[in-house]
Structures are given as C-alpha cells and as structure tokens.
C-alpha positions in Angstrom: -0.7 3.2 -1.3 -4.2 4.6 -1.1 -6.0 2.8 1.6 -6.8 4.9 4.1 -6.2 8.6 2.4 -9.2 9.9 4.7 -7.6 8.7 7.9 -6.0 11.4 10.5 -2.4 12.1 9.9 0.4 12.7 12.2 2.4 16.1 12.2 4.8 17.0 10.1 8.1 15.0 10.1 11.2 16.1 8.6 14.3 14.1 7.6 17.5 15.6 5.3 19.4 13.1 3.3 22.0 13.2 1.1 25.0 11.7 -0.7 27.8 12.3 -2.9 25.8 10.6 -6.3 22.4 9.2 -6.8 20.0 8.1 -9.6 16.5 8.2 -9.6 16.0 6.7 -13.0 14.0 7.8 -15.3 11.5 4.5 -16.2 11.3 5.7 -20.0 14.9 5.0 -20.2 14.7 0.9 -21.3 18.7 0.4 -21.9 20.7 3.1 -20.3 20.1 5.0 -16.9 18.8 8.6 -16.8 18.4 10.2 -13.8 15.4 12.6 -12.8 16.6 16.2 -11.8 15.1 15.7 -8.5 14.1 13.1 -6.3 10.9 11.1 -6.2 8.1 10.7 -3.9 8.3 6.6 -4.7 12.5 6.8 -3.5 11.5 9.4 -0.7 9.3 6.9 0.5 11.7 4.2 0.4 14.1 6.1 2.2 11.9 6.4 5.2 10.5 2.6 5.0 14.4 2.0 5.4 13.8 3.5 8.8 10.6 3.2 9.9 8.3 0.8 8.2 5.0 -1.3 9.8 2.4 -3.0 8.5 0.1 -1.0 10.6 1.5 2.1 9.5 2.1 4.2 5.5 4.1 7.1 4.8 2.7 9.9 2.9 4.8 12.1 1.2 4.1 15.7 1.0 7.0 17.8 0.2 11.0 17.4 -0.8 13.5 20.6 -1.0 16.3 20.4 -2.8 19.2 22.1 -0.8 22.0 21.5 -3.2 22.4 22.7 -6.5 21.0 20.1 -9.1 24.9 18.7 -10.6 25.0 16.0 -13.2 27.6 13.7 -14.2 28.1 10.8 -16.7 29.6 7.8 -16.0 30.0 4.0 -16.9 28.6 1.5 -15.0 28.9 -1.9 -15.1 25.2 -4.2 -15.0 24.6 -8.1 -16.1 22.5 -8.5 -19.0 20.3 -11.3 -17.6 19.0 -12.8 -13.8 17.9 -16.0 -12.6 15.0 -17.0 -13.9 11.5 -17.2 -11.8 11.2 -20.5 -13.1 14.5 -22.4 -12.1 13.7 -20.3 -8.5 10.7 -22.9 -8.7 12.3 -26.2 -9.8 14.8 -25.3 -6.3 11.9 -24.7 -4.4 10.6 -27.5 -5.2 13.6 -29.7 -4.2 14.4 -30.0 -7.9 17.9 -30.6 -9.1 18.5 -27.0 -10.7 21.5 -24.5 -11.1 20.8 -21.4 -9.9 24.4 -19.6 -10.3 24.6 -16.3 -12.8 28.1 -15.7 -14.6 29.0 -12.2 -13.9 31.6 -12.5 -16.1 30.2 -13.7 -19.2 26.7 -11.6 -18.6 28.5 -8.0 -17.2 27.7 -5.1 -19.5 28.9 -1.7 -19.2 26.4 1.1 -19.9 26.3 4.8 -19.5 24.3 6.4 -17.2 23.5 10.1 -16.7 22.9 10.5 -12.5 23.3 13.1 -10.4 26.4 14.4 -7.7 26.4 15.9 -4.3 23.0 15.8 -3.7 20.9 16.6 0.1 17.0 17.0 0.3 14.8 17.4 3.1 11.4 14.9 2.9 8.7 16.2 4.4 6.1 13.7 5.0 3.6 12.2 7.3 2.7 9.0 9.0 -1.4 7.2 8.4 -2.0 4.3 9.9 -3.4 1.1 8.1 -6.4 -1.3 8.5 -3.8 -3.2 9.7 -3.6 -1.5 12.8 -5.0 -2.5 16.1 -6.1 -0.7 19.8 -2.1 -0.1 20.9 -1.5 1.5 17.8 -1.6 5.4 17.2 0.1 8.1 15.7 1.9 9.2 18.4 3.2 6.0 18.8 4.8 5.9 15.3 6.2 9.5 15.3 7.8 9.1 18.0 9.8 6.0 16.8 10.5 7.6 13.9 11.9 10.2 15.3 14.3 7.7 18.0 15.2 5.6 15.2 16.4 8.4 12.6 17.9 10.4 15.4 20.1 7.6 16.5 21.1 6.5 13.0 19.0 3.0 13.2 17.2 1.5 9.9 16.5 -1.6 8.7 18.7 -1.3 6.0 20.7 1.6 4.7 18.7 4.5 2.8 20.0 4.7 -0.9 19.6 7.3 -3.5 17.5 5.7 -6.1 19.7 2.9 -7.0 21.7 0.3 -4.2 25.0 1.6 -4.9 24.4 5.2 -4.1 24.1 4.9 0.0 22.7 7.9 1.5 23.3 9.5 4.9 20.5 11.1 6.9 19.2 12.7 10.1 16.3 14.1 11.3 16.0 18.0 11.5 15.5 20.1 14.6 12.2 22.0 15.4 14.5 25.0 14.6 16.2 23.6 12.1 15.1 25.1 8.3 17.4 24.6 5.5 17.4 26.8 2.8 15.8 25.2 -0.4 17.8 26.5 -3.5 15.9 29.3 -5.5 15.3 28.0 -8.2 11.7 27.0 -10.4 11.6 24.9 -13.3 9.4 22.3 -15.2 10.8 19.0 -14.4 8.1 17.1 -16.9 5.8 13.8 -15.9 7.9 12.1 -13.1 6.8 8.8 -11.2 4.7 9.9 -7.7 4.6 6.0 -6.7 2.8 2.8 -6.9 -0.7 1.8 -6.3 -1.2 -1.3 -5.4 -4.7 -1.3 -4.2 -5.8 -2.9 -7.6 -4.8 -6.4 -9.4 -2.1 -5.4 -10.8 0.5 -2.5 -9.2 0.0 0.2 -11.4 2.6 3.8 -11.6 1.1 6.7 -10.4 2.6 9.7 -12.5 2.0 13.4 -12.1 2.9 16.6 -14.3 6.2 17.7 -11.6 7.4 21.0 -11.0 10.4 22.5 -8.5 8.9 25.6 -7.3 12.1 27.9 -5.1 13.5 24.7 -4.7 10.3 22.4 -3.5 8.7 20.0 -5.0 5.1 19.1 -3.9 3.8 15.7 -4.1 0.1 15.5 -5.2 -2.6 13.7 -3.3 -3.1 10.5 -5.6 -6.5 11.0 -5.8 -6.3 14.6 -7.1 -6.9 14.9 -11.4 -3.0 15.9 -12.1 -2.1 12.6 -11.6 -1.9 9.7 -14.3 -2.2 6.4 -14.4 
C-alpha cells in the first residue's frame, strides 16, 4: 500500500454505504468475534476495490463519517473449526489422488460474536495511480469510472461490512449531497489502518483511532502515529 504516496491524487470521491449488521473484527480477539465501534480504513478500502479496482490504480483512504448511531448487538454465529489444508491444495494440484471435502457437520462451531446493527458511513477517499500504470492511464480516467460504476450499482463482487455475510448497499453521493456525521467524539483505541505489503512479509499498519463529531481520519502511513 505505500508505493507511490508522493504521486498526484485525484479529487475527492465520496461513497455512503450501509447495512443492517456488520463486523469489523477486532484482530486481538483469537476465538470469538468483536467488532470495532467504527469501520476501518483496511474494510473501507475493500469496499471500494469491490467496485473499482486496477492494477494501475490504489485507493487511499482519507476520511469515514459515521451517520448512524454506533448500535451493538450480540449474537451466535455458527464457523467450522478447521479448512482445507495448503498442503492437500498441493497433492490436487499436482494431479495427486487427495480429498479435498471439509465436513461442515462434524467441524461447525457456534461462537459469540459482539458486531454491530444498522450501520451507514460515508468513505471519503482518493484514487493514486501505480507503477503499474502506463501512457492511457490518468486520474481522470479512474474517477470517472468510479463514479459510472458506483452510480449504476456495478462491482465486481458485492461490498460487505467487514465479514461476507454482512452485504452492504452503497451509492455514490451528489456534489450537493452532505450527510450529517453524528456528533459525537470518543477514543476508539489502536485500530487496524491496513496492510503493507511493500516489504517480505505483509505487515498491519495500526494507528492510535479517534471519532472526532462523528469522523474518523485515516493517517498517512508514513506519518509517526502509526505502528507497525
């Protein structure tokens, strides 16, 4: 995520989402699910991958408002205890005789989780391009397919709010359009800002995260508030 920080950016774009339950879970949390208060830079990122997403092209996220208040709920959820090992994935690729089937049944496990209900957020963000990208490619280009794609409902596939299960609708926001972040500030502790994977190994970016009237601000990666 940090090639090209000092390349030009495009203007602001602007997409609300939301959904009747989400969880952006807390990676502390080994056995069962915690949600965050708020939502993440890393799943706001993945929300707007789902609809725009090049190799020649990177989101950077710069803002979220929260527009509904922040609701939790507990419930049960039912998760297998085990996958398919990387190994057997091998043996089949390799033409090997192998069984690659997972009983649900005898691995299913219900845990708790703590997520969050009737959420809706506005991502701010902004588009950089890549080394990837060649002459034809330009900002422009990019916002402007953004823009066509969200408006008309397209994505590759749908948005979720931090885990599969918890679709998420969205649209793209008028010029004119500005909804009303809640007012309210509060501490929300070290949260996950995303993944760099510049390195060997991918390695979590974490930064000190606070809702300020309802907005969070997403640090540069470079900048000292944020952890490795």
């Amino acid at each position: 995520m940090t090639e090209g920080q000092n390349a030009p950016l495009s203007p602001p774009l602007r997409l609300k989402v939301w959904g009747e339950r989400a969880c952006f879970t807390r990676p502390e949390m080994k056995v069962e699910r915690v949600s965050y208060d708020v939502m993440t830079p890393s799943a706001a990122r993945g929300m707007l991958e789902a609809v725009l997403w090049k190799p020649q092209m990177r989101w950077i996220i710069e803002r979220i408002d929260v527009l509904e208040p922040i609701r939790r709920d507990s419930v049960r959820r039912s998760e297998v205890s085990e996958v398919v090992s990387i190994a057997k994935v091998k043996r089949a690729m390799n033409a090997k005789p192998v069984a690659l089937g997972l009983d649900v049944t005898a691995a299913r496990q219900q845990r708790a989780a703590l997520i969050l209900r009737d959420v809706a957020y506005v991502i701010h963000a902004r588009i950089a391009l890549t080394g990837k990208a060649g002459p034809d490619d330009n900002l422009t280009k990019y916002a402007e397919m953004f823009k066509r794609r969200a408006g008309a409902g397209q994505c590759f596939h749908r948005p979720y709010l931090g885990t599969r299960e918890f679709a998420a609708d969205f649209a793209p926001l008028a010029d004119d359009e500005a909804p009303k972040p809640i007012a309210e500030t509060m501490p929300l502790g070290w949260m996950l800002l995303d993944i760099d994977y510049s390195g060997a190994e991918p390695t979590p970016l974490f930064f000190d995260a606070k809702l300020e009237n309802g907005s969070l601000v997403a640090p540069d990666p470079r900048s000292r508030e944020v952890r490795r």
